[in-house]
C-alpha positions as CSV (number, residue, x, y, z in Angstrom):
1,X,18.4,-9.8,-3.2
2,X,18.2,-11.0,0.5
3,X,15.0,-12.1,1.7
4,X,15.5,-11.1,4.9
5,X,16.1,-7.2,4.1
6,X,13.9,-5.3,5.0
7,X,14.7,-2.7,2.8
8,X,13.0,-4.4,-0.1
9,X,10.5,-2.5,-1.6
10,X,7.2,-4.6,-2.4
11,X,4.9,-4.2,-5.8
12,X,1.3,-3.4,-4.8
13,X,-1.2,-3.3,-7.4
14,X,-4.1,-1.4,-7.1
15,X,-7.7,-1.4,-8.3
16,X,-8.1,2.4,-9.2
17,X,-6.3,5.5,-10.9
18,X,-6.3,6.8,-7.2
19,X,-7.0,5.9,-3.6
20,X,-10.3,6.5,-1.4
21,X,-11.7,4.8,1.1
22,X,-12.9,1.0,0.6
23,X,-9.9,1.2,-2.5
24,X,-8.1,-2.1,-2.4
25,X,-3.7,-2.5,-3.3
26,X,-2.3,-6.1,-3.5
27,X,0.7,-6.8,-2.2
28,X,2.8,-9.0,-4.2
29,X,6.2,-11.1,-3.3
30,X,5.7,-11.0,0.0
31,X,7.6,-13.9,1.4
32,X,5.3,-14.8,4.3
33,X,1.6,-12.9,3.0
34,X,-0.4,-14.7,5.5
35,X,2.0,-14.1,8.6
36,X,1.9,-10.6,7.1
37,X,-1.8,-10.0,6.9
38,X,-2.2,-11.0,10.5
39,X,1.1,-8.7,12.1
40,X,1.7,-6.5,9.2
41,X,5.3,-4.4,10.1
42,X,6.7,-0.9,8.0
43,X,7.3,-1.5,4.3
44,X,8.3,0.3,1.2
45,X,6.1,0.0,-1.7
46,X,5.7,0.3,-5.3
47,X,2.1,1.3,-5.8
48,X,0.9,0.9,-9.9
49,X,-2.2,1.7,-10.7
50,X,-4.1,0.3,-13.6
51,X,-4.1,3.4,-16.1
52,X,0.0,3.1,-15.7
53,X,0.6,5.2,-12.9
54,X,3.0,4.5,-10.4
55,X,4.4,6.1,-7.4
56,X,6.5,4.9,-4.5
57,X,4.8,4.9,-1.0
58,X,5.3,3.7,3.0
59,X,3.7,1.6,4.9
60,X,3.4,2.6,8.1
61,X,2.9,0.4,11.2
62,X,4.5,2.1,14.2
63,X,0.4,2.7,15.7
64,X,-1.0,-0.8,15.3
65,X,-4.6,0.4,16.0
66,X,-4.1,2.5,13.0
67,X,-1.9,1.6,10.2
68,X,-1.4,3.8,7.8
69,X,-0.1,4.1,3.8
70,X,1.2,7.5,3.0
71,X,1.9,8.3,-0.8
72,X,3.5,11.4,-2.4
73,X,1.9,13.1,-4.9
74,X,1.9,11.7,-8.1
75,X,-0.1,12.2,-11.7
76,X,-2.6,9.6,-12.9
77,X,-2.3,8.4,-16.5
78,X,-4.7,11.0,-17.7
79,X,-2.9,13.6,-16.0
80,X,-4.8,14.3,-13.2
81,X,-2.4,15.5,-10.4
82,X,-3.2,13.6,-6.8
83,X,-1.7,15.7,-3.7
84,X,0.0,13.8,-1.0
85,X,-2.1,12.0,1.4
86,X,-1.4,9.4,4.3
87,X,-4.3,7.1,4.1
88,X,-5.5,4.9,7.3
89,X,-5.4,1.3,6.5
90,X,-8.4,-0.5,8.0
91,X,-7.8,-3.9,6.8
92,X,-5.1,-6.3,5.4
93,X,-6.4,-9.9,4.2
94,X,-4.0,-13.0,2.8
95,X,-5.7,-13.8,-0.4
96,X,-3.3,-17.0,-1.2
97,X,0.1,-15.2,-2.5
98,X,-1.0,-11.8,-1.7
99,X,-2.3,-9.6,1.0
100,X,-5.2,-7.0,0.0
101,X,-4.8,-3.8,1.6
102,X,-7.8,-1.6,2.3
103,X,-7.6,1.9,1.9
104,X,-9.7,3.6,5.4
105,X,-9.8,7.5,5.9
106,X,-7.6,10.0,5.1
107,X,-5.3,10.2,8.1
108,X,-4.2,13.5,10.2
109,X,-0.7,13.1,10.0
């Protein structure tokens, strides 16, 4: 796998069976995580979430005033099914080898 493709598609964990605002995702394997939290740019992800859930999702950068995560619908592990939503991001933090991603409002796109 080359480093420098951007095309690589990044794990984020995250710290609920869904996202809301003030809802936190790590980002792992990011080769530069403090670069990253201070000029974040468009990623694929991998979000899992704790009760086994995953989905795939995009983060957006194109507005940096407003960053954004938008994830497909997916089903939790109890079977809940989450509809689509593009999320705002309001803050990204480098916490050592990760970044921690926080979840804002839903967006409008």
């Amino acid at each position: 796998m080359d480093p420098n493709d951007e095309t690589t598609t990044i794990l984020a964990t995250c710290s609920h069976t869904h996202l809301f605002p003030g809802a936190r995702c790590h980002l792992q394997g990011l080769p530069d995580p403090t670069a990253f939290a201070t000029s974040p740019h468009p990623l694929d992800l991998y979000l899992r979430f704790p009760d086994g859930a995953a989905t795939d999702a995009e983060l957006l950068t194109e507005t940096p005033a407003c960053p954004a995560l938008k994830v497909p619908a997916y089903t939790t592990g109890a079977g809940t099914a989450i509809a689509a939503h593009t999320w705002t991001v309001r803050e990204f933090t480098g916490t050592g080898d990760e970044v921690e991603l926080t979840i804002g409002a839903k967006s409008s796109t």
